[in-house]
C-alpha positions as CSV (number, residue, x, y, z in Angstrom):
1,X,-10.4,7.9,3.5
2,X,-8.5,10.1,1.9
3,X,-8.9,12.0,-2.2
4,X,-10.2,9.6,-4.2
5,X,-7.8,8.4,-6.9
6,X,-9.0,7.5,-10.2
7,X,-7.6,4.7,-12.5
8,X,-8.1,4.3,-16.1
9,X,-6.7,1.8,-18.9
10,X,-5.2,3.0,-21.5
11,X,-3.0,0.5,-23.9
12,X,-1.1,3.5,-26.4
13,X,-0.7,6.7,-26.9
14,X,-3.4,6.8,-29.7
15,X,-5.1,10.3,-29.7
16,X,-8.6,8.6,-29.6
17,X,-7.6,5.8,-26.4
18,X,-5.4,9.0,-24.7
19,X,-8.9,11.3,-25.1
20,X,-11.2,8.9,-23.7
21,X,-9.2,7.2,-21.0
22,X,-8.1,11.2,-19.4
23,X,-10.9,12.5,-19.5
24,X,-13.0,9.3,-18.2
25,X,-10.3,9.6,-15.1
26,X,-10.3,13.5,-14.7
27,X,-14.3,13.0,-14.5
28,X,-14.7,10.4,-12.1
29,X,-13.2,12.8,-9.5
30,X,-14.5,16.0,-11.2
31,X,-10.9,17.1,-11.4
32,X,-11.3,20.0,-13.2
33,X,-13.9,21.6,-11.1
34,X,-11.7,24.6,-9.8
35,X,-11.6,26.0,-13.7
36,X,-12.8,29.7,-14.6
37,X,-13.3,31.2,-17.7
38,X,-10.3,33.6,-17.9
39,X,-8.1,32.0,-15.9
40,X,-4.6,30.9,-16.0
41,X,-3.6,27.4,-15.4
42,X,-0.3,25.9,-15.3
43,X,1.1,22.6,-16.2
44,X,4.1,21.4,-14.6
45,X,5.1,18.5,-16.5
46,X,7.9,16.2,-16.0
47,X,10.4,16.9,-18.2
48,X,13.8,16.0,-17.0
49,X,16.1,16.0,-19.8
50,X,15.8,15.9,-23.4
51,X,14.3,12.4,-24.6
52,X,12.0,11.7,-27.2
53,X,8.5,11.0,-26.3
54,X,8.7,7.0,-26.8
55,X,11.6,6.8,-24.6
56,X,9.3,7.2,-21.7
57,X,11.4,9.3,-19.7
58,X,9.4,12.7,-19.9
59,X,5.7,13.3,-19.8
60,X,4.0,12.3,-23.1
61,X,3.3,15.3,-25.4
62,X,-0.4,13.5,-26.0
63,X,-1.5,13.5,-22.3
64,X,-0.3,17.4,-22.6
65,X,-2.3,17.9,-25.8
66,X,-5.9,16.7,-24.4
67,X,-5.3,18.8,-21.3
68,X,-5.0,21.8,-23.1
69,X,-7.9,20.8,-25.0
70,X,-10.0,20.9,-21.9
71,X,-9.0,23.5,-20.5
72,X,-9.1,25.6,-23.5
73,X,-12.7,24.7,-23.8
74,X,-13.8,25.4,-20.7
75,X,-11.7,29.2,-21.4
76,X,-9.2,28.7,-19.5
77,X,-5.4,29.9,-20.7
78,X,-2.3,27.6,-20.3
79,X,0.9,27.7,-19.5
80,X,3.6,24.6,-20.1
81,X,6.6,24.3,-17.8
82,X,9.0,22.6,-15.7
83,X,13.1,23.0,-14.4
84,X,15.1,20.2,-16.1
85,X,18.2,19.6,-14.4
86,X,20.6,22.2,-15.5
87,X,20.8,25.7,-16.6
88,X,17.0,27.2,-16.5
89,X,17.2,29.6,-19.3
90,X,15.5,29.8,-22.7
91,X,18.0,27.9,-24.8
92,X,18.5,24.9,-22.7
93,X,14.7,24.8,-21.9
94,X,13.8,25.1,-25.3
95,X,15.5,22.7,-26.4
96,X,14.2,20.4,-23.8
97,X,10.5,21.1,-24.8
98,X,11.6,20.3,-28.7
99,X,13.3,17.4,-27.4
100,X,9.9,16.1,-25.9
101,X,7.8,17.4,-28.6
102,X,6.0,20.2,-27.5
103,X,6.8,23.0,-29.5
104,X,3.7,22.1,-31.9
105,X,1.7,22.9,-29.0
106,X,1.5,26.7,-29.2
107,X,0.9,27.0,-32.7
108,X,-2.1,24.5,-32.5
109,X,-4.1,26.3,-29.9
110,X,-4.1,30.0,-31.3
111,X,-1.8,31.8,-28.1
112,X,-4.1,29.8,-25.8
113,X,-1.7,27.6,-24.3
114,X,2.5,28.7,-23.9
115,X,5.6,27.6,-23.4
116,X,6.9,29.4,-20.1
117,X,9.3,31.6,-21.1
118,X,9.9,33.3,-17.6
119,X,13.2,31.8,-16.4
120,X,12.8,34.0,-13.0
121,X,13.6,33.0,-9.8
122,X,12.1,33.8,-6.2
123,X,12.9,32.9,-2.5
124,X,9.7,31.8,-0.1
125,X,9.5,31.0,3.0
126,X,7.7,28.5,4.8
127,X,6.7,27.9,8.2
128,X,4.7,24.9,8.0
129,X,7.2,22.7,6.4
130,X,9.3,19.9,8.0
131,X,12.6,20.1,6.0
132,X,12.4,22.9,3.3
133,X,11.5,26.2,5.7
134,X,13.2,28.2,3.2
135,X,13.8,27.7,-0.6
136,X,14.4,29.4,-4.4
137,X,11.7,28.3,-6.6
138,X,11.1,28.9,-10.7
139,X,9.1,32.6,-10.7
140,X,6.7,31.9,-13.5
141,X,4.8,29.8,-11.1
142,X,3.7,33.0,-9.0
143,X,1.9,34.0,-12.9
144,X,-0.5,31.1,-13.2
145,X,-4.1,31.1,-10.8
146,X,-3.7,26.8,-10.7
147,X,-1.6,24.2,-11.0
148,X,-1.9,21.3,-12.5
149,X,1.0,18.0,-11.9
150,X,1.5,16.0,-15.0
151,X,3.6,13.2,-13.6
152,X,5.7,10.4,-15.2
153,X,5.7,7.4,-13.2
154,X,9.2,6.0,-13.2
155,X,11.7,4.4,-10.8
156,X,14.1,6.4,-8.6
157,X,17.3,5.4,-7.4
158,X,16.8,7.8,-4.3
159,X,13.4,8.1,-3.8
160,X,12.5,4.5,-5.0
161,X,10.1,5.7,-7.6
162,X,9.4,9.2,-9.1
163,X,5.7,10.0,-9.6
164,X,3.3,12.5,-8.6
165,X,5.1,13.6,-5.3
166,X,8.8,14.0,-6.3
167,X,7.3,15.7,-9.4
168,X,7.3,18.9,-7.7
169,X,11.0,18.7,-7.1
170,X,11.2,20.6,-10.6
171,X,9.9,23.8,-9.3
172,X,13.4,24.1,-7.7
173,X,15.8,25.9,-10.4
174,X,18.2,23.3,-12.6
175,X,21.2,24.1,-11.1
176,X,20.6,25.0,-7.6
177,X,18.8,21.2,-6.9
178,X,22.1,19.7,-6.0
179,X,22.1,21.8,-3.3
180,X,18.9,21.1,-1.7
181,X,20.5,17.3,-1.3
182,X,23.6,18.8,0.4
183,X,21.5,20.5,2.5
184,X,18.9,17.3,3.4
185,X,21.5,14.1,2.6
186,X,19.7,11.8,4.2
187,X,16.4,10.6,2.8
188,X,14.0,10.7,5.2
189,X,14.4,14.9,5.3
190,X,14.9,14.5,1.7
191,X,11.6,12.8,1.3
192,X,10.2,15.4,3.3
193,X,11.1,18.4,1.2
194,X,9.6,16.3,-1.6
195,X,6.2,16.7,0.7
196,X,6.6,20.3,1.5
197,X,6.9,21.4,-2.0
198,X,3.6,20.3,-2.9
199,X,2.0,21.5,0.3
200,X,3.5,24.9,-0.3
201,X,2.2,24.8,-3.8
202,X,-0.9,23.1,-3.3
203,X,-1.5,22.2,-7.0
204,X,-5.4,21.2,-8.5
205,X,-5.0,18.1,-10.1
206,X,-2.4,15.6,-9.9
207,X,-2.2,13.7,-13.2
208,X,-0.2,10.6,-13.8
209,X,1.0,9.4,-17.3
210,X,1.8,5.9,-16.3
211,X,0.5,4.2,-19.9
212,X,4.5,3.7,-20.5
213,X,6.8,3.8,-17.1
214,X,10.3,3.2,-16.8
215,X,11.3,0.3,-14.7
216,X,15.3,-0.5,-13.7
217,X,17.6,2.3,-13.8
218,X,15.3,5.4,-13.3
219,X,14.2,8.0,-13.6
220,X,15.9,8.6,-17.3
221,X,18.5,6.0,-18.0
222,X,15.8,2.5,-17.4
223,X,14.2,1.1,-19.4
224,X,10.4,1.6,-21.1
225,X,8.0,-1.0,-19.4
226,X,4.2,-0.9,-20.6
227,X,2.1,-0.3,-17.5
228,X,-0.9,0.8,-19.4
229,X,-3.1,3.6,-17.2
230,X,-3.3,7.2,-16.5
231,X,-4.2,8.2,-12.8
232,X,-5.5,11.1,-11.5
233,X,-6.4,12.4,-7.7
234,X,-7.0,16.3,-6.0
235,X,-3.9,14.6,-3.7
236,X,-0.7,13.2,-4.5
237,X,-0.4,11.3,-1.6
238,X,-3.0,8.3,-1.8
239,X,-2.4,8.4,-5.7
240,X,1.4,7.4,-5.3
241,X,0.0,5.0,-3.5
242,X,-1.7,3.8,-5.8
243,X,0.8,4.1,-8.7
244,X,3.4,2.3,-5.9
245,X,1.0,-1.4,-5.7
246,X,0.6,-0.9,-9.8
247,X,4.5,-1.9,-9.8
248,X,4.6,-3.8,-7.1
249,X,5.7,-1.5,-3.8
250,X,4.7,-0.4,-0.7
251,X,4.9,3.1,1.3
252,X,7.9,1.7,3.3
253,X,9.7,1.3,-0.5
254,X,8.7,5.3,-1.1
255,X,10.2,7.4,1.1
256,X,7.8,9.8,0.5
257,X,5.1,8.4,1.0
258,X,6.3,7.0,4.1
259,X,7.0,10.9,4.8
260,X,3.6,11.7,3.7
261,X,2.1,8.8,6.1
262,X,4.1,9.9,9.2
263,X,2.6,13.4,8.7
264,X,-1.4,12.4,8.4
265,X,-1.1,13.6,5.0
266,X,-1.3,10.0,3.2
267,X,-2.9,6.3,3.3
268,X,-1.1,3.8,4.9
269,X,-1.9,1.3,2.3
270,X,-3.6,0.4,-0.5
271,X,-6.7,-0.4,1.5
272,X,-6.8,3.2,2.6
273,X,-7.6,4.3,-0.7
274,X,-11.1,5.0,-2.1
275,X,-9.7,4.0,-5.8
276,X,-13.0,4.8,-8.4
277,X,-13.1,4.4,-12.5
278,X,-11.0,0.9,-12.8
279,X,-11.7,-0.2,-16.1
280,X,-13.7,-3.4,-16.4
281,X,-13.3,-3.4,-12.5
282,X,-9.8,-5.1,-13.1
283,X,-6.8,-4.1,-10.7
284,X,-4.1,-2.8,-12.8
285,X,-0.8,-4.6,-11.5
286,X,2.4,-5.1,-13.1
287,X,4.6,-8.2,-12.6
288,X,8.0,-8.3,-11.9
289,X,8.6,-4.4,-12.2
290,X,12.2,-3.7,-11.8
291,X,13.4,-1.8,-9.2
292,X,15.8,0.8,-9.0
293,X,16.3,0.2,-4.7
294,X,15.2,-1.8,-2.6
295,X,13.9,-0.1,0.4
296,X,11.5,-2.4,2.0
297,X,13.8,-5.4,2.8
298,X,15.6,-3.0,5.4
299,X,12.6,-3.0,7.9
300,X,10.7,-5.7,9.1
301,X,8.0,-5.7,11.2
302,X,7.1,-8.8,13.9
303,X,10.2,-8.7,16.1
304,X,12.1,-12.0,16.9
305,X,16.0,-12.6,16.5
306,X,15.8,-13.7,13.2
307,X,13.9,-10.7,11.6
308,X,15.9,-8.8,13.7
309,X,19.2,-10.2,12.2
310,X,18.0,-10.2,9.0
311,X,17.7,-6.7,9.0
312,X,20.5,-5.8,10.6
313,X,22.7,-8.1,7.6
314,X,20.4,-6.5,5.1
315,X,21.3,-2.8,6.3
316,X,25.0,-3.9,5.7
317,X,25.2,-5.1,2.9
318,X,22.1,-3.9,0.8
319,X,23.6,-0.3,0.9
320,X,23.1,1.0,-2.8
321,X,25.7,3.1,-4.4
322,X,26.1,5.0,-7.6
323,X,28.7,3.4,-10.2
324,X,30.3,3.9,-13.7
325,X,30.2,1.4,-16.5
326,X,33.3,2.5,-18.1
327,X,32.6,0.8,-21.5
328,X,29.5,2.9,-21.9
329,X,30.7,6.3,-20.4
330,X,32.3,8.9,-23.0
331,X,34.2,11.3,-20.4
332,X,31.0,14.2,-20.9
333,X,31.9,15.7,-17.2
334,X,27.9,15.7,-16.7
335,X,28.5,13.6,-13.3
336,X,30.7,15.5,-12.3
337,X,29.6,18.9,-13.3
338,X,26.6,18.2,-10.9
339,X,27.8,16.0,-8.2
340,X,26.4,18.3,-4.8
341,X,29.4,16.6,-3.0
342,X,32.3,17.1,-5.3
343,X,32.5,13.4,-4.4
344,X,33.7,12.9,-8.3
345,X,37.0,13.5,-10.2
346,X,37.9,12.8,-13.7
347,X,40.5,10.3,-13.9
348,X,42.4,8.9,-17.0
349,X,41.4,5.5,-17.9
350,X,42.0,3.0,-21.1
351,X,39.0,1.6,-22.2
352,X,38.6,-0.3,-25.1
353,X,42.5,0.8,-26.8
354,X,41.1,4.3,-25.9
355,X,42.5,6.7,-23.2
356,X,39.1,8.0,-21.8
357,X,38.8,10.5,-18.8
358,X,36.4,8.1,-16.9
359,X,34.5,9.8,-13.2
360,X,36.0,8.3,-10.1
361,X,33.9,8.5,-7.0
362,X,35.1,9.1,-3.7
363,X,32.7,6.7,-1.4
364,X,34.1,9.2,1.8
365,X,32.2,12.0,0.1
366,X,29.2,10.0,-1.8
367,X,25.9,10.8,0.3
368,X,24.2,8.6,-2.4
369,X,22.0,11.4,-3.7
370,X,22.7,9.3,-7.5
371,X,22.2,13.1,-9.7
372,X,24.9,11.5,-11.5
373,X,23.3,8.7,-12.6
374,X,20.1,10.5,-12.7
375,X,21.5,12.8,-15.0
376,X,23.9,11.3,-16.9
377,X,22.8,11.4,-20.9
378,X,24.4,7.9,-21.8
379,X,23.3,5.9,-18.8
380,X,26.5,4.6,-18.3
381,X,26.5,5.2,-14.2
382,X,24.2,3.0,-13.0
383,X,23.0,2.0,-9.4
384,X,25.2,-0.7,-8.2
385,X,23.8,-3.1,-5.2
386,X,26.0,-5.6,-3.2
387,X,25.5,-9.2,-4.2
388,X,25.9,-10.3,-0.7
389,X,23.1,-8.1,0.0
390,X,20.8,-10.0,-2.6
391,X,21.3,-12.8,-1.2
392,X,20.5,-11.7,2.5
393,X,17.3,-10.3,1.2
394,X,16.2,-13.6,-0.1
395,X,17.1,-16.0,3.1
């Protein structure tokens, strides 16, 4: 077996339900044993762009609150921080934490818990790691004694979902993580640098706010979906496992989990998993979750010709691609300001009686890394899938 993973209910972010239902799941696996008076912890949240709170995009400001609460008892200092995509320097972040309403959060704990304002960069190295040997990561990480991950659980449009894993992806700069998916294109060794991130960092506690989730077009431009729970494990690995059946998938729909798997580091499935503290003894599972991808349907197990052309039809035509809705895009330049490829140009288009300058994708460049829809502010690219393709995946 591998950490246990503890699962809580919680229906809202009401102070009271958030309090109770935390700390019941940070308990049951004595997460917060490693904690010294004096010492420094650090909270890498997921805080991706700048989106209110209840657009379920961004860790919840109330799962941050009780943390620091805890760990403030217990006399430990914290600090608050994460790389959004973009420019990582005080005025962008900061506007990010007010965004997500944090700000209140130093004033309310007397200079016990901070903002990170150390927008510093270093290089490591790393021997053991699969894809990402060497990489630039945000410096105020090397300032804390512990780290804890305060995950979002959310859809990806690469990755398949976003949770505690691909969490750690933001302690990569802003604006030098397009090229750390120019440099590992295909998603398998993208996956994999995913995985060596956290076993470079090695964090505590892996918490996951997954009372609201975003199903669809994830990880910021789907849409809210009630899951209901908060999660929390000394592992990623059998927790996004975990998090995975809650909507529905597999490891063979994660890639990194699959990566994980393939490395000893994670379950297999859900059976794997030693899964403590579920409320009422009820399994949490949400119906008819929308996906972002599908990445399942393109490997089946069993042999015989017609599993076999099934997923060979299903590799054709169930290839996902990014794609603009031109009626919601308003010619920003985001997608193509941080296209790794330089696979988009800005094109003059009429839309609507208006002459817009609409993005124009080159499919000969695209390597289908979808930072422009991931980071697009109006959610107007979207993840396009072939219809043909549907309907293989149902025959």
């Amino acid at each position: 077996m591998f950490e246990k993973v503890s699962v809580e209910k919680c229906t809202s972010y009401d102070k009271e339900l958030v309090k109770n239902s935390l700390d019941k799941a940070i308990d049951e696996i004595d997460g917060l044993s490693f904690v010294k008076e004096g010492m420094t912890v650090g909270l890498k949240l997921n805080l991706v762009g700048a989106a209110a709170p209840e657009k379920a995009v961004t860790t919840h400001p109330m799962i941050v609150r009780r943390l620091c609460e805890r760990l403030t008892e217990m006399g430990a200092k914290v600090v608050i921080g994460d790389s959004p995509g973009g420019v990582f320097n005080k005025s962008y972040v900061f506007g990010i934490y007010k965004a997500c309403g944090l700000l209140e959060l130093e004033k309310d704990f007397d200079g016990k818990v901070k903002l990170n304002e150390d927008f510093s960069e270093k290089d490591a190295e790393f021997a053991d790691a699969v894809s990402i040997k060497t990489f630039t990561y945000t410096g105020w990480l090397d300032d804390v004694d512990a780290i804890i991950n305060v995950s979002k659980l959310k859809t990806h449009a690469m990755m398949g979902m976003s949770c505690a894993v691909k969490n750690m992806f933001g302690t990569i700069p802003g604006v030098t993580k397009p090229q750390y998916h120019m440099r590992f294109p295909e998603e398998r060794a993208f996956a994999n640098v995913m995985v060596d991130l956290n076993e470079f960092f090695k964090p505590q506690l892996y918490i996951v706010d997954a009372i609201d989730g975003m199903e669809g077009n994830g990880p910021t431009a789907g849409d809210k979906r009630h899951i209901g729970a908060v999660l929390a494990s000394k592992k990623p690995y059998a927790l996004d496992v975990v998090c995975a059946d809650i909507i529905g998938m597999g490891i063979r729909d994660v890639p990194t989990i699959m990566a994980a798997f393939e490395r000893g580091l994670g379950p297999e499935s859900i059976a794997d998993v030693d899964i403590v503290s579920l409320s009422d003894g009820e399994h949490i599972k949400v119906a008819d979750f929308k996906r972002a991808t599908i990445h399942q349907s393109i490997d089946f197990s069993g042999g015989g010709f017609g599993n076999k052309m099934k997923s060979v039809l299903i590799k054709l035509f169930l290839q996902t691609r990014p794609q603009v809705k031109a009626a919601e895009c308003v010619g920003c330049k985001k997608c193509y300001e941080t296209c790794p490829a330089g696979a988009i140009t800005m094109v003059e288009r009429n839309v609507k009686g208006k002459v817009l300058m609409i993005p124009e994708i080159d499919r000969s460049k695209c390597i289908k890394c979808f930072c422009c829809q991931e980071f697009c502010p109006k959610g107007a690219m979207k993840v396009h899938e072939n219809p043909l393709g549907k309907f293989v995946s149902t025959i």
